[in-house]
mmCIF file of the N, C-alpha and C atoms, coordinates in Angstrom:
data_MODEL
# 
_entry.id   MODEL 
# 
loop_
_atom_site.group_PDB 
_atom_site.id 
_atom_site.type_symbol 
_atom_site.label_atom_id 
_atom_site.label_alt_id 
_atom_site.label_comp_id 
_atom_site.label_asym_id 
_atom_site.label_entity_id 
_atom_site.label_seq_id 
_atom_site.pdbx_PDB_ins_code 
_atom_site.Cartn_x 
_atom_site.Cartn_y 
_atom_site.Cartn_z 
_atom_site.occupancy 
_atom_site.B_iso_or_equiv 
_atom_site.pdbx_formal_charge 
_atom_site.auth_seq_id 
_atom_site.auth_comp_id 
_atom_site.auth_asym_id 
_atom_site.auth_atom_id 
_atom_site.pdbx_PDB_model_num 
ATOM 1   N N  . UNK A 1 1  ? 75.080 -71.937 24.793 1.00 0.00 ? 1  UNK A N  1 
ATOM 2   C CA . UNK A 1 1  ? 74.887 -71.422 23.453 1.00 0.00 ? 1  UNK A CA 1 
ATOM 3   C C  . UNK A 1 1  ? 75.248 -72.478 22.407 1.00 0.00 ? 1  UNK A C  1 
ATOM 4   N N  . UNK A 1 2  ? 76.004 -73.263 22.909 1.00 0.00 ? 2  UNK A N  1 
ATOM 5   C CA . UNK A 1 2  ? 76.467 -74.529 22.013 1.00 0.00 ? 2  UNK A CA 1 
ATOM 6   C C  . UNK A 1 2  ? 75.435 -75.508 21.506 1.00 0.00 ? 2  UNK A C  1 
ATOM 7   N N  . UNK A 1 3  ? 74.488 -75.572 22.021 1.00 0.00 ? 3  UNK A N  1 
ATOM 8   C CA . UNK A 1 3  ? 73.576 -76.244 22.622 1.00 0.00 ? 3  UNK A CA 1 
ATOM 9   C C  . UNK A 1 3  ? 72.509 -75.730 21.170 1.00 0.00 ? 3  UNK A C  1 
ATOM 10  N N  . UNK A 1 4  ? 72.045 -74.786 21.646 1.00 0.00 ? 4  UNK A N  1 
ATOM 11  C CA . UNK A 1 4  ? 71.559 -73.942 20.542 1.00 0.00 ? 4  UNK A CA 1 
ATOM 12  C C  . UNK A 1 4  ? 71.796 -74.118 19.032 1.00 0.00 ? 4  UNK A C  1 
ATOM 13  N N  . UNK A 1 5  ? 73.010 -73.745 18.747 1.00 0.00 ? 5  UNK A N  1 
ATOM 14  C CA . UNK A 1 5  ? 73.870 -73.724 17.761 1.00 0.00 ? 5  UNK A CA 1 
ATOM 15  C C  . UNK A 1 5  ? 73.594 -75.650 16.964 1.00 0.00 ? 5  UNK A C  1 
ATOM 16  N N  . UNK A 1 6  ? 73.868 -76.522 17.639 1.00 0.00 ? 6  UNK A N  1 
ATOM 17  C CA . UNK A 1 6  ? 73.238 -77.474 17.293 1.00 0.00 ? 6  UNK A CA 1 
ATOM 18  C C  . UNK A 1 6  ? 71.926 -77.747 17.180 1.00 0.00 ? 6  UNK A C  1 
ATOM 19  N N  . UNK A 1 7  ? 71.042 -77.297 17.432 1.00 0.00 ? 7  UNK A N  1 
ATOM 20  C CA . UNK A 1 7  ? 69.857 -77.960 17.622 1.00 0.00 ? 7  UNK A CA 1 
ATOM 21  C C  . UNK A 1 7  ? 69.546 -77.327 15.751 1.00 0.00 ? 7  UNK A C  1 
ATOM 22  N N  . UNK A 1 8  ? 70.229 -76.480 16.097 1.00 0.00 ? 8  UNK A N  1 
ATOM 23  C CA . UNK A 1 8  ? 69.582 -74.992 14.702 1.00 0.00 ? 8  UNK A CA 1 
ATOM 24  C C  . UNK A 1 8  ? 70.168 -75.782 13.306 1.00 0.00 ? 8  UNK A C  1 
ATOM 25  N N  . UNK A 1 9  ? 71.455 -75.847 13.439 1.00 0.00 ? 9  UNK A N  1 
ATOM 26  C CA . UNK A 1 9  ? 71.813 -77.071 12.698 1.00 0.00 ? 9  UNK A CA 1 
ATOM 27  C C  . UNK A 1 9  ? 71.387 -78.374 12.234 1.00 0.00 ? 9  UNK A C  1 
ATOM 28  N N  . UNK A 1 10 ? 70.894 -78.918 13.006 1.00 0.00 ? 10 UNK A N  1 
ATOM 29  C CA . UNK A 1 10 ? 69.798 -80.412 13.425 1.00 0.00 ? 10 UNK A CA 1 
ATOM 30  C C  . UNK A 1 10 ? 68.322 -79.781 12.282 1.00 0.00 ? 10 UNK A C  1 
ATOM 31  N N  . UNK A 1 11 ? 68.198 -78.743 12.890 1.00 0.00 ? 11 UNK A N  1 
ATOM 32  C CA . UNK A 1 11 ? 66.875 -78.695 12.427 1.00 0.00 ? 11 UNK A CA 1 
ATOM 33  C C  . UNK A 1 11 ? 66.678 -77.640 10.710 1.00 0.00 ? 11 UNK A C  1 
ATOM 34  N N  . UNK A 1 12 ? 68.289 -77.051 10.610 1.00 0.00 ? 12 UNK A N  1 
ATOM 35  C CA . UNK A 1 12 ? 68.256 -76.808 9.154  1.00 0.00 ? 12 UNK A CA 1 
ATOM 36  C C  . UNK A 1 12 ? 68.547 -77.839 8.310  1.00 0.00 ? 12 UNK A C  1 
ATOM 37  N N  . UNK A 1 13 ? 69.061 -79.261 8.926  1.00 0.00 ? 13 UNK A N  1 
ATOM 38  C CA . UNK A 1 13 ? 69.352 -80.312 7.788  1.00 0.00 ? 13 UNK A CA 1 
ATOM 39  C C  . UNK A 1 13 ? 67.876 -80.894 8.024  1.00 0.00 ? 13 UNK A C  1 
ATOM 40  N N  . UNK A 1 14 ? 66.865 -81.056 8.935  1.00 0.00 ? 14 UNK A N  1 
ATOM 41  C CA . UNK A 1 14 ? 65.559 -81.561 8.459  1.00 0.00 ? 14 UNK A CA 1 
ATOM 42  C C  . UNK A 1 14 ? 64.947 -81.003 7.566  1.00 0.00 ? 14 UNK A C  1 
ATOM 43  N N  . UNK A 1 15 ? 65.345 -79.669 7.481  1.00 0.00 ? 15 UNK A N  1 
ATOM 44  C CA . UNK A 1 15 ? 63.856 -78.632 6.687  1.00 0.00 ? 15 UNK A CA 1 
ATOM 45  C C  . UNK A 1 15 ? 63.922 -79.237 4.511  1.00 0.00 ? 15 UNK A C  1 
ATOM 46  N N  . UNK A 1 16 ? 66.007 -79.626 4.685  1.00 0.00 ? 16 UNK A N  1 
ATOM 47  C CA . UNK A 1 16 ? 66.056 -80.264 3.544  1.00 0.00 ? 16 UNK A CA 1 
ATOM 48  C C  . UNK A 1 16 ? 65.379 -81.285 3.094  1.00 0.00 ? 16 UNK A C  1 
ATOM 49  N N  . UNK A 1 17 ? 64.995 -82.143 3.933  1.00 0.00 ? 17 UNK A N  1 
ATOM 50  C CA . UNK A 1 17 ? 64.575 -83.698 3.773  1.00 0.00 ? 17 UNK A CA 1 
ATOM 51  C C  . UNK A 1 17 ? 63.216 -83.809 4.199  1.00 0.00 ? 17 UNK A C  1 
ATOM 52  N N  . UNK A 1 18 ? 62.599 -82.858 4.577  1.00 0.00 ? 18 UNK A N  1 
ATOM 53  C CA . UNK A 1 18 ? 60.888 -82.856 4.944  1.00 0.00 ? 18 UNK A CA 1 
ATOM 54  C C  . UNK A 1 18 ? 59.963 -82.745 4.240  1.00 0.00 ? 18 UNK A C  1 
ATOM 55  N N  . UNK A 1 19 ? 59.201 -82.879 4.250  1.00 0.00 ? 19 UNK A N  1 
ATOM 56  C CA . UNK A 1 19 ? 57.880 -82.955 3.596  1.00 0.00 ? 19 UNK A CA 1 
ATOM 57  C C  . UNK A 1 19 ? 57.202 -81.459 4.442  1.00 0.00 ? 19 UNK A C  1 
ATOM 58  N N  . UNK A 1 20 ? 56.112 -81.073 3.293  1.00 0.00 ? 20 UNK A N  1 
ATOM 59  C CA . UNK A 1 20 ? 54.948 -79.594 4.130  1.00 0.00 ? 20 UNK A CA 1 
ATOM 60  C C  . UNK A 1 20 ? 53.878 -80.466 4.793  1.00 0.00 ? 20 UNK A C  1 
ATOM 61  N N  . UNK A 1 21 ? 53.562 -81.520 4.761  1.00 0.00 ? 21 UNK A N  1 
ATOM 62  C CA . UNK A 1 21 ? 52.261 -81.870 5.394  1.00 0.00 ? 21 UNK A CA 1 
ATOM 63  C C  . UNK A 1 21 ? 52.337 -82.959 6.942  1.00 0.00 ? 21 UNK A C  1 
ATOM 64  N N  . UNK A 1 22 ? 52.487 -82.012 8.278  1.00 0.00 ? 22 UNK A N  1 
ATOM 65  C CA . UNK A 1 22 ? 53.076 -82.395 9.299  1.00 0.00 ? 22 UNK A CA 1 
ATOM 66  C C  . UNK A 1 22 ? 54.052 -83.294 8.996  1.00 0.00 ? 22 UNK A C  1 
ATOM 67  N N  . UNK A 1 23 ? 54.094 -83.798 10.898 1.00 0.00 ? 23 UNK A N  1 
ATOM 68  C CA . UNK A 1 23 ? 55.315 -84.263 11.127 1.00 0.00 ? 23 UNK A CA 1 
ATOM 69  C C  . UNK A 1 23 ? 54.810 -85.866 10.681 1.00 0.00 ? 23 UNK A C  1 
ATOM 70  N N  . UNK A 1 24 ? 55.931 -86.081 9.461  1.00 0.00 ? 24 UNK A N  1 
ATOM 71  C CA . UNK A 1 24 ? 55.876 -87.317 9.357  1.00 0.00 ? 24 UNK A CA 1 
ATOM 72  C C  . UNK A 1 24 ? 56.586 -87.939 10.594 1.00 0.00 ? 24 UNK A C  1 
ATOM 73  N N  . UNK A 1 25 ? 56.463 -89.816 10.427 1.00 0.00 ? 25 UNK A N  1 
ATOM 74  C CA . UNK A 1 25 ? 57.299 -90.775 10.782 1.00 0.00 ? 25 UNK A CA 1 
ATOM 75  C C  . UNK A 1 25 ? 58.692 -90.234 10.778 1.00 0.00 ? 25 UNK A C  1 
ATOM 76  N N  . UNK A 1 26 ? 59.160 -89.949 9.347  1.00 0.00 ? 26 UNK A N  1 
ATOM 77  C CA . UNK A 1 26 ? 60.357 -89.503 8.761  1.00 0.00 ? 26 UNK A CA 1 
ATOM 78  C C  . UNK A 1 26 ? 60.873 -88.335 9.296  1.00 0.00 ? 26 UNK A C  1 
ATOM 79  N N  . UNK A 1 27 ? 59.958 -86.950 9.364  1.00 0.00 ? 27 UNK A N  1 
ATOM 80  C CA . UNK A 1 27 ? 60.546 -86.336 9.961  1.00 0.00 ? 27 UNK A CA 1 
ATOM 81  C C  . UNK A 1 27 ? 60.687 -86.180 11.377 1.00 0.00 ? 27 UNK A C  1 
ATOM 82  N N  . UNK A 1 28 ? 60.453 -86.967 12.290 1.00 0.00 ? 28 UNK A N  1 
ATOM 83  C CA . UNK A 1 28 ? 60.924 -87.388 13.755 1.00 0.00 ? 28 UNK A CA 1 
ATOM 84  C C  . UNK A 1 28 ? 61.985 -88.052 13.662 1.00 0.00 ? 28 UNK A C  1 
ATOM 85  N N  . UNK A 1 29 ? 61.862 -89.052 12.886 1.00 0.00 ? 29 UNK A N  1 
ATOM 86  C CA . UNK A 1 29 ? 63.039 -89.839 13.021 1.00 0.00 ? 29 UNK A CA 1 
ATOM 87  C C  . UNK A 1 29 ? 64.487 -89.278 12.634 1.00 0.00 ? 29 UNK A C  1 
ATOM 88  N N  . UNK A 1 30 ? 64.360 -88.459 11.256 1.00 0.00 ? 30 UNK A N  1 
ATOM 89  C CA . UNK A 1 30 ? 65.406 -87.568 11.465 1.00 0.00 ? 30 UNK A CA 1 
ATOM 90  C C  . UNK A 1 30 ? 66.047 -86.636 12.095 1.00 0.00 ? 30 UNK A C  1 
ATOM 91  N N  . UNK A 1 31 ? 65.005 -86.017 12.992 1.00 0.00 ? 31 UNK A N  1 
ATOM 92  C CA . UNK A 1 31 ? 65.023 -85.117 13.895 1.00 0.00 ? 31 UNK A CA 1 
ATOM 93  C C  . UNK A 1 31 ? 65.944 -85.606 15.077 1.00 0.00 ? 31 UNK A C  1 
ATOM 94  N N  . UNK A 1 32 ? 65.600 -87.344 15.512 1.00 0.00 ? 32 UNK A N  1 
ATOM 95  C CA . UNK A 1 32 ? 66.088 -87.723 16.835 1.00 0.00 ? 32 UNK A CA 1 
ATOM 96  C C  . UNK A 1 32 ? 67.514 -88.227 16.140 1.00 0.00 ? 32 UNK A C  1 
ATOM 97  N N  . UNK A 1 33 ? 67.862 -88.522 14.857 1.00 0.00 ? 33 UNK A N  1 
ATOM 98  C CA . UNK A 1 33 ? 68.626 -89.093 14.383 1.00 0.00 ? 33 UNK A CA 1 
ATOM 99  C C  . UNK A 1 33 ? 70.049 -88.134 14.668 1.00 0.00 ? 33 UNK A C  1 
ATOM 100 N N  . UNK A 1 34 ? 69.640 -86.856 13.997 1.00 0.00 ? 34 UNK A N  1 
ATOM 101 C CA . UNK A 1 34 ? 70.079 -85.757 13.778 1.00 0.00 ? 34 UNK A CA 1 
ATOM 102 C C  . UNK A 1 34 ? 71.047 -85.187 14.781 1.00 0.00 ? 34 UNK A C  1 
ATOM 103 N N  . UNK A 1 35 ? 70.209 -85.019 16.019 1.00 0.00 ? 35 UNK A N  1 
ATOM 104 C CA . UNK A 1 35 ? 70.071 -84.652 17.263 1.00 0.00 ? 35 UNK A CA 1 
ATOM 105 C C  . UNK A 1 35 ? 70.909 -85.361 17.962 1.00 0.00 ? 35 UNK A C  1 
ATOM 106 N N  . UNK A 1 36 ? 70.854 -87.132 17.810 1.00 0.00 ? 36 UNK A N  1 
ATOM 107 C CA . UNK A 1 36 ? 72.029 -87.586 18.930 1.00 0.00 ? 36 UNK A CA 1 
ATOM 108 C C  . UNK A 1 36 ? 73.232 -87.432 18.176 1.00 0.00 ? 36 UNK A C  1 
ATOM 109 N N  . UNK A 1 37 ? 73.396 -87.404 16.749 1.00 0.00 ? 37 UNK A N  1 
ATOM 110 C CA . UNK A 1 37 ? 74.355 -87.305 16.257 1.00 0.00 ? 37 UNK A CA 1 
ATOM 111 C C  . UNK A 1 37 ? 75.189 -85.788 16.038 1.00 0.00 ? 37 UNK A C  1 
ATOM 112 N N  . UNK A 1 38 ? 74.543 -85.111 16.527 1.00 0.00 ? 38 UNK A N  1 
ATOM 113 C CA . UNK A 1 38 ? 74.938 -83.911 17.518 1.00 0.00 ? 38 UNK A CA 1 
ATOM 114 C C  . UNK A 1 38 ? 75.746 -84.031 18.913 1.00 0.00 ? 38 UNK A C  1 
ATOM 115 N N  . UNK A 1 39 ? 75.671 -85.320 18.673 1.00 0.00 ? 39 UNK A N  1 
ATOM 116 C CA . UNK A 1 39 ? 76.100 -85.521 20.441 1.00 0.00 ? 39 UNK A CA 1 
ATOM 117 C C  . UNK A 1 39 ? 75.177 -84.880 22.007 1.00 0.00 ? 39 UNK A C  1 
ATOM 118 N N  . UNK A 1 40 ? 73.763 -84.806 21.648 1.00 0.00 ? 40 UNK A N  1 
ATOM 119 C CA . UNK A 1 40 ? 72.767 -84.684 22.235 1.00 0.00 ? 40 UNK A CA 1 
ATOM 120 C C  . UNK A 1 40 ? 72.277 -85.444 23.116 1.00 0.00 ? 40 UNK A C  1 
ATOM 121 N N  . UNK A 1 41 ? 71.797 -85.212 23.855 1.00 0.00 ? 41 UNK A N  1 
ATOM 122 C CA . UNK A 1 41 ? 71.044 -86.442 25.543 1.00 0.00 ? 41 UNK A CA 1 
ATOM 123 C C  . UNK A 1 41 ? 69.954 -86.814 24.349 1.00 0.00 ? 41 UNK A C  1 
ATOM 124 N N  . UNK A 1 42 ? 69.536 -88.411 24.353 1.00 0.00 ? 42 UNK A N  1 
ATOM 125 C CA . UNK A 1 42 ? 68.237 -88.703 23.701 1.00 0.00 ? 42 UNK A CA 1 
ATOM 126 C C  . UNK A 1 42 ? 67.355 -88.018 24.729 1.00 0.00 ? 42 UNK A C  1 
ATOM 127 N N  . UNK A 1 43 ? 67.382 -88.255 26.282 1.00 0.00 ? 43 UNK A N  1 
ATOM 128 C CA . UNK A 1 43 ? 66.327 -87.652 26.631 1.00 0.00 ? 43 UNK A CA 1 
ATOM 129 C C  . UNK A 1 43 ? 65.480 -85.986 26.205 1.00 0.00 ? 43 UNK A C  1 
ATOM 130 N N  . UNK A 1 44 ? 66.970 -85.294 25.900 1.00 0.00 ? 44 UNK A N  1 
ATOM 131 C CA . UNK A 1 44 ? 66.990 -83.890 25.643 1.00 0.00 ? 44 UNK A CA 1 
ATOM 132 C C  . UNK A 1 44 ? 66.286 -83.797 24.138 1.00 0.00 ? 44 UNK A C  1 
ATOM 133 N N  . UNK A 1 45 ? 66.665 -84.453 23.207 1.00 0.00 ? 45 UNK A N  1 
ATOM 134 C CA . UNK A 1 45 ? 66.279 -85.063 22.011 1.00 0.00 ? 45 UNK A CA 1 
ATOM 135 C C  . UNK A 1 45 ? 65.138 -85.400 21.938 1.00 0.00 ? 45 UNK A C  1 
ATOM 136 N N  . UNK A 1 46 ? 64.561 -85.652 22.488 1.00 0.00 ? 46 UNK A N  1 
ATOM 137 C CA . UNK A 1 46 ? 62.911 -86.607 22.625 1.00 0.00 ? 46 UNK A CA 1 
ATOM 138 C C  . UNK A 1 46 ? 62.011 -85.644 22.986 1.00 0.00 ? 46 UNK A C  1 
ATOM 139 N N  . UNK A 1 47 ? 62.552 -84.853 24.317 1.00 0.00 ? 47 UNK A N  1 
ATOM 140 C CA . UNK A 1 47 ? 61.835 -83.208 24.644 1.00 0.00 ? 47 UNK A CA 1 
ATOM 141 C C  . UNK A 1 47 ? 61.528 -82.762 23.669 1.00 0.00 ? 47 UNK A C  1 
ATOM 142 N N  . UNK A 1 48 ? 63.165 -82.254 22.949 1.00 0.00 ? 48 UNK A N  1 
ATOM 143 C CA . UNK A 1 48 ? 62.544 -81.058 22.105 1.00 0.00 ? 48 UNK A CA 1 
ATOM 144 C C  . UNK A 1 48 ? 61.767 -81.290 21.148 1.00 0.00 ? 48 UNK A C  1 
ATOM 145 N N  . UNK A 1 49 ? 61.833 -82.720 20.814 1.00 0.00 ? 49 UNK A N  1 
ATOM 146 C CA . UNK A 1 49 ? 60.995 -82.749 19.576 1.00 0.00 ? 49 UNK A CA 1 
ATOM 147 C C  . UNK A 1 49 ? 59.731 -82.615 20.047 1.00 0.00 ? 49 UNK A C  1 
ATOM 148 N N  . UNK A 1 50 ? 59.320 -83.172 20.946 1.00 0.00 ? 50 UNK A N  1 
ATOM 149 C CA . UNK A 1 50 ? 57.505 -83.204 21.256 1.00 0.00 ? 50 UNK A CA 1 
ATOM 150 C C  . UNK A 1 50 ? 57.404 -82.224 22.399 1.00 0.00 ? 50 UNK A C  1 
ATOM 151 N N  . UNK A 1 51 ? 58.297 -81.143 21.915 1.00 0.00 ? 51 UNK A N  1 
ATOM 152 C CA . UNK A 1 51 ? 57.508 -79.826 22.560 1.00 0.00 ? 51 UNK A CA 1 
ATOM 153 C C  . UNK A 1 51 ? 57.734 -79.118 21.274 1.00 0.00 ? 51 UNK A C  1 
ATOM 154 N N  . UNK A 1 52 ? 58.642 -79.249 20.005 1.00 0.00 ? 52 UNK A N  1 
ATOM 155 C CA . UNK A 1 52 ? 58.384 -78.541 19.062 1.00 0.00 ? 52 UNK A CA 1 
ATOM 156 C C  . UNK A 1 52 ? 57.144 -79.475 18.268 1.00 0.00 ? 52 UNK A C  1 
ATOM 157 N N  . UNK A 1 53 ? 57.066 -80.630 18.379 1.00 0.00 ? 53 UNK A N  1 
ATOM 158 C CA . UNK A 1 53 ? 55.811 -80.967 17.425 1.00 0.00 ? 53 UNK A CA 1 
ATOM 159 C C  . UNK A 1 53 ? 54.061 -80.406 18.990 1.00 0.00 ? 53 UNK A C  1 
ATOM 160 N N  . UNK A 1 54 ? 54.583 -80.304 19.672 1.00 0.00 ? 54 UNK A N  1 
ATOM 161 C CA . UNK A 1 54 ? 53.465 -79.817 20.143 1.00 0.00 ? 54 UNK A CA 1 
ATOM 162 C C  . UNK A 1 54 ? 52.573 -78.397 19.861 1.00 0.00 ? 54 UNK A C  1 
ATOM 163 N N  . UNK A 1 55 ? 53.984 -77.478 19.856 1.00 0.00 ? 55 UNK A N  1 
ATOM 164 C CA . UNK A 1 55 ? 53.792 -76.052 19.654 1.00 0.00 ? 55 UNK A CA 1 
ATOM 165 C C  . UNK A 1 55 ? 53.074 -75.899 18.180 1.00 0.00 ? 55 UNK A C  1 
ATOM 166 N N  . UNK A 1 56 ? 53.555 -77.369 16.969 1.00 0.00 ? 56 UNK A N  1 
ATOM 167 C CA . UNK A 1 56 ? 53.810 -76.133 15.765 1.00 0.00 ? 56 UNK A CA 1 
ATOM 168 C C  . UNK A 1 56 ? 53.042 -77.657 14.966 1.00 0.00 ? 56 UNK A C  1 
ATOM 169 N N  . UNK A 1 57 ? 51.990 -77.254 13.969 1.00 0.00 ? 57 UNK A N  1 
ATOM 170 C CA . UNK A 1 57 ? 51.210 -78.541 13.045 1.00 0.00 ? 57 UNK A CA 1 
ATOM 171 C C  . UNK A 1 57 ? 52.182 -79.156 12.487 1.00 0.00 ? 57 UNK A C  1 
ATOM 172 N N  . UNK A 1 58 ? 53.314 -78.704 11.877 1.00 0.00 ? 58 UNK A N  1 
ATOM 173 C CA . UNK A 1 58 ? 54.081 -79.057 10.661 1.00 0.00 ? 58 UNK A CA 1 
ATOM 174 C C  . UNK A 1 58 ? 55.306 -78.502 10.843 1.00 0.00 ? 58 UNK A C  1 
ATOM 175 N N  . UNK A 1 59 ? 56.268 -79.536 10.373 1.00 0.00 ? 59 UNK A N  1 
ATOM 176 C CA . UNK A 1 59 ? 57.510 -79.028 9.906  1.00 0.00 ? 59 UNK A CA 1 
ATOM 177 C C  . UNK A 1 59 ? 57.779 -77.572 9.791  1.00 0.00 ? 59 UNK A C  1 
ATOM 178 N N  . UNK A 1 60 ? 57.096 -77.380 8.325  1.00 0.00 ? 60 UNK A N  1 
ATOM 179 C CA . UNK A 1 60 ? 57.379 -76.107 7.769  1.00 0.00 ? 60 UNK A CA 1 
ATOM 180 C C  . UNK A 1 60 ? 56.461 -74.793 8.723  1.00 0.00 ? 60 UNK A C  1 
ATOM 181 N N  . UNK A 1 61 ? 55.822 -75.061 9.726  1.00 0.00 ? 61 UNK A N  1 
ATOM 182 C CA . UNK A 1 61 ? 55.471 -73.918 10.511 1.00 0.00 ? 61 UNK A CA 1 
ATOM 183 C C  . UNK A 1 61 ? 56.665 -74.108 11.412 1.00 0.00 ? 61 UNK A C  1 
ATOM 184 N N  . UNK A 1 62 ? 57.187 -74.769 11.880 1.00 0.00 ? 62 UNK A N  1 
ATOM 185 C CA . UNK A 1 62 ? 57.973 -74.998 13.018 1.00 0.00 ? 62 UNK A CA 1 
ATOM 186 C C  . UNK A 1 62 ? 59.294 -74.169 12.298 1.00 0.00 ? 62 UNK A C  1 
ATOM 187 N N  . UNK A 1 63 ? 59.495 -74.256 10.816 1.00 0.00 ? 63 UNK A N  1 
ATOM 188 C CA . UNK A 1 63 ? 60.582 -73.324 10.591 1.00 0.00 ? 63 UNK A CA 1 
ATOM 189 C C  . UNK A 1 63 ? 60.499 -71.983 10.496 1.00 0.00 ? 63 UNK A C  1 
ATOM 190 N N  . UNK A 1 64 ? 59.117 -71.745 10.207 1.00 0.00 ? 64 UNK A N  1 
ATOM 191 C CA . UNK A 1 64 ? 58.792 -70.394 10.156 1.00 0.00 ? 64 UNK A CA 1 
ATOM 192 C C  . UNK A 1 64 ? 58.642 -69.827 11.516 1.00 0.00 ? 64 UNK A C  1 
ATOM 193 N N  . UNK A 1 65 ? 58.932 -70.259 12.796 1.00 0.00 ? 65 UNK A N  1 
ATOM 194 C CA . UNK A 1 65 ? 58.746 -69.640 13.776 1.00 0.00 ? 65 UNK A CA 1 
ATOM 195 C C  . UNK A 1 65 ? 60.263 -70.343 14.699 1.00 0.00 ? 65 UNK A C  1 
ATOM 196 N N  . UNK A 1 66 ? 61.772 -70.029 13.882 1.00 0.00 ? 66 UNK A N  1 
ATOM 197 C CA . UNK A 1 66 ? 62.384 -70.778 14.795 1.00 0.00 ? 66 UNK A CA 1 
ATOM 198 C C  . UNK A 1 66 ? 63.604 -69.780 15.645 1.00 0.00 ? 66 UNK A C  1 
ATOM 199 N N  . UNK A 1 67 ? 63.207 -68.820 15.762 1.00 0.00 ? 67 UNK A N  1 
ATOM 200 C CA . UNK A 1 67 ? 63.091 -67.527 17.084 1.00 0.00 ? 67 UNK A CA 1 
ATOM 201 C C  . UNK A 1 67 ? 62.153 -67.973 18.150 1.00 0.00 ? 67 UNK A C  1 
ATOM 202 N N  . UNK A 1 68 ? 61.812 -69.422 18.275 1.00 0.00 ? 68 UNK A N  1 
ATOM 203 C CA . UNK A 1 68 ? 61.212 -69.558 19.773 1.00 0.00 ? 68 UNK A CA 1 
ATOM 204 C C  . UNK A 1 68 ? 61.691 -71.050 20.070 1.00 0.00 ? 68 UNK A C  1 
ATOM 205 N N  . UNK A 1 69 ? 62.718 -71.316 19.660 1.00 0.00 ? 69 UNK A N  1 
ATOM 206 C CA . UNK A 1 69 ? 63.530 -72.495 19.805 1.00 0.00 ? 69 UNK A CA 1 
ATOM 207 C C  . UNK A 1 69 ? 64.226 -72.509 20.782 1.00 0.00 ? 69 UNK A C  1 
ATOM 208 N N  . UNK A 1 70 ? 65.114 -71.358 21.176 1.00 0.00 ? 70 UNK A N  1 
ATOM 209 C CA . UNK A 1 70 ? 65.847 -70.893 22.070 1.00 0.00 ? 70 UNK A CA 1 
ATOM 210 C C  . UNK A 1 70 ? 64.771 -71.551 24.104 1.00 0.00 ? 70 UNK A C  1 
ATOM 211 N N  . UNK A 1 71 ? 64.228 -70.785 23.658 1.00 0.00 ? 71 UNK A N  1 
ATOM 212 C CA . UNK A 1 71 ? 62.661 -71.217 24.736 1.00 0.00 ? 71 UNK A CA 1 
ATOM 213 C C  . UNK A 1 71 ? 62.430 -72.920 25.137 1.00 0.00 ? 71 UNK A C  1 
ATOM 214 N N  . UNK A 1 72 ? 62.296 -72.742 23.978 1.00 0.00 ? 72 UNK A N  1 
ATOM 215 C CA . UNK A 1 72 ? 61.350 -74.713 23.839 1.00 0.00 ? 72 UNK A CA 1 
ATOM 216 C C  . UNK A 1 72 ? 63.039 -75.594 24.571 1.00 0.00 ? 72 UNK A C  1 
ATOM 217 N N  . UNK A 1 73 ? 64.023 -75.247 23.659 1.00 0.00 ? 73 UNK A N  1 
ATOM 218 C CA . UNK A 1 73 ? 65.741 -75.889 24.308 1.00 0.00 ? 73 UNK A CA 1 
ATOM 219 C C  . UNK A 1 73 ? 66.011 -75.184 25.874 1.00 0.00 ? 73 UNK A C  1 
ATOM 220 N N  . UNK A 1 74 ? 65.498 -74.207 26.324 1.00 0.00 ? 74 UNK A N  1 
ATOM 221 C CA . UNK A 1 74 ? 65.966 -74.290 27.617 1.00 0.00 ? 74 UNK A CA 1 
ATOM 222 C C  . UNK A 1 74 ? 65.209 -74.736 28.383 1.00 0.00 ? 74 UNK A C  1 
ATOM 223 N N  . UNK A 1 75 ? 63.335 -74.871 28.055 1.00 0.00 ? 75 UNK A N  1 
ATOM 224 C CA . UNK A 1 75 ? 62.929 -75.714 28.659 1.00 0.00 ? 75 UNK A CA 1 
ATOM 225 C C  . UNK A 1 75 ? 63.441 -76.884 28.894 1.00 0.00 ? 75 UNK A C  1 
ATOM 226 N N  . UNK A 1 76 ? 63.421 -77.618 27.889 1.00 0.00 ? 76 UNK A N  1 
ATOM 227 C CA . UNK A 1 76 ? 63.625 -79.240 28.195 1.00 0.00 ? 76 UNK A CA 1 
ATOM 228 C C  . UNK A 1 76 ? 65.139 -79.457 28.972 1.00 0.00 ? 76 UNK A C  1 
ATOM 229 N N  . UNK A 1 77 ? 66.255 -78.489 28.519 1.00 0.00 ? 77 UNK A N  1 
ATOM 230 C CA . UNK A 1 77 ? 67.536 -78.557 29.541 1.00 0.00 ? 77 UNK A CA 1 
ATOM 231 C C  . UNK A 1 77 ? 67.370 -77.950 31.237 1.00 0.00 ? 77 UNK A C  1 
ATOM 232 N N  . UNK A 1 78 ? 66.275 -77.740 31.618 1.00 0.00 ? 78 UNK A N  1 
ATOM 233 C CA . UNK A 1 78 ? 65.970 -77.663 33.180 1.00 0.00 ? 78 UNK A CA 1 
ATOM 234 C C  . UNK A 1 78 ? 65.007 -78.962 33.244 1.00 0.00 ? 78 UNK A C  1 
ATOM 235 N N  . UNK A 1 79 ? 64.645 -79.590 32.671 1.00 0.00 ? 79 UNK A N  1 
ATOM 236 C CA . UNK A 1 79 ? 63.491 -80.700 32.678 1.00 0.00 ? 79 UNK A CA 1 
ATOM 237 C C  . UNK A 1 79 ? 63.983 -81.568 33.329 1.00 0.00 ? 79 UNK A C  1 
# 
């Protein structure tokens, strides 16, 4: 659950610093930035991002649907 709890964190300080028109450069990079500085596996870090930029066009859809985060993070932690 800890696990969780960070990522949600990670990804409410991107939604500050993002842009609406997909995933920039910028917002990956903050994302992975974010994330190890969570004290996160980069590998685990690298998952989630390109299974959340897979699932979702943009940033701001990816926040509007982040009740399926839980999912996308336990995937990549059995990966």
């Amino acid at each position: 659950m800890k696990i969780f709890t960070q990522i949600i964190a990670v990804v409410s300080i991107i939604i500050f610093s993002s842009s609406c028109g997909g995933w920039s450069k910028k917002d990956k990079e903050i994302y992975l930035n974010e994330c190890k500085r969570a004290k996160l596996d980069s590998l685990f870090c690298n998952c989630s991002l390109e299974k959340i930029m897979s699932r979702y066009a943009n940033f701001e859809e990816a926040m509007r649907n982040e009740e399926d985060f839980p999912e996308i993070l336990v995937s990549c932690k059995q990966d």
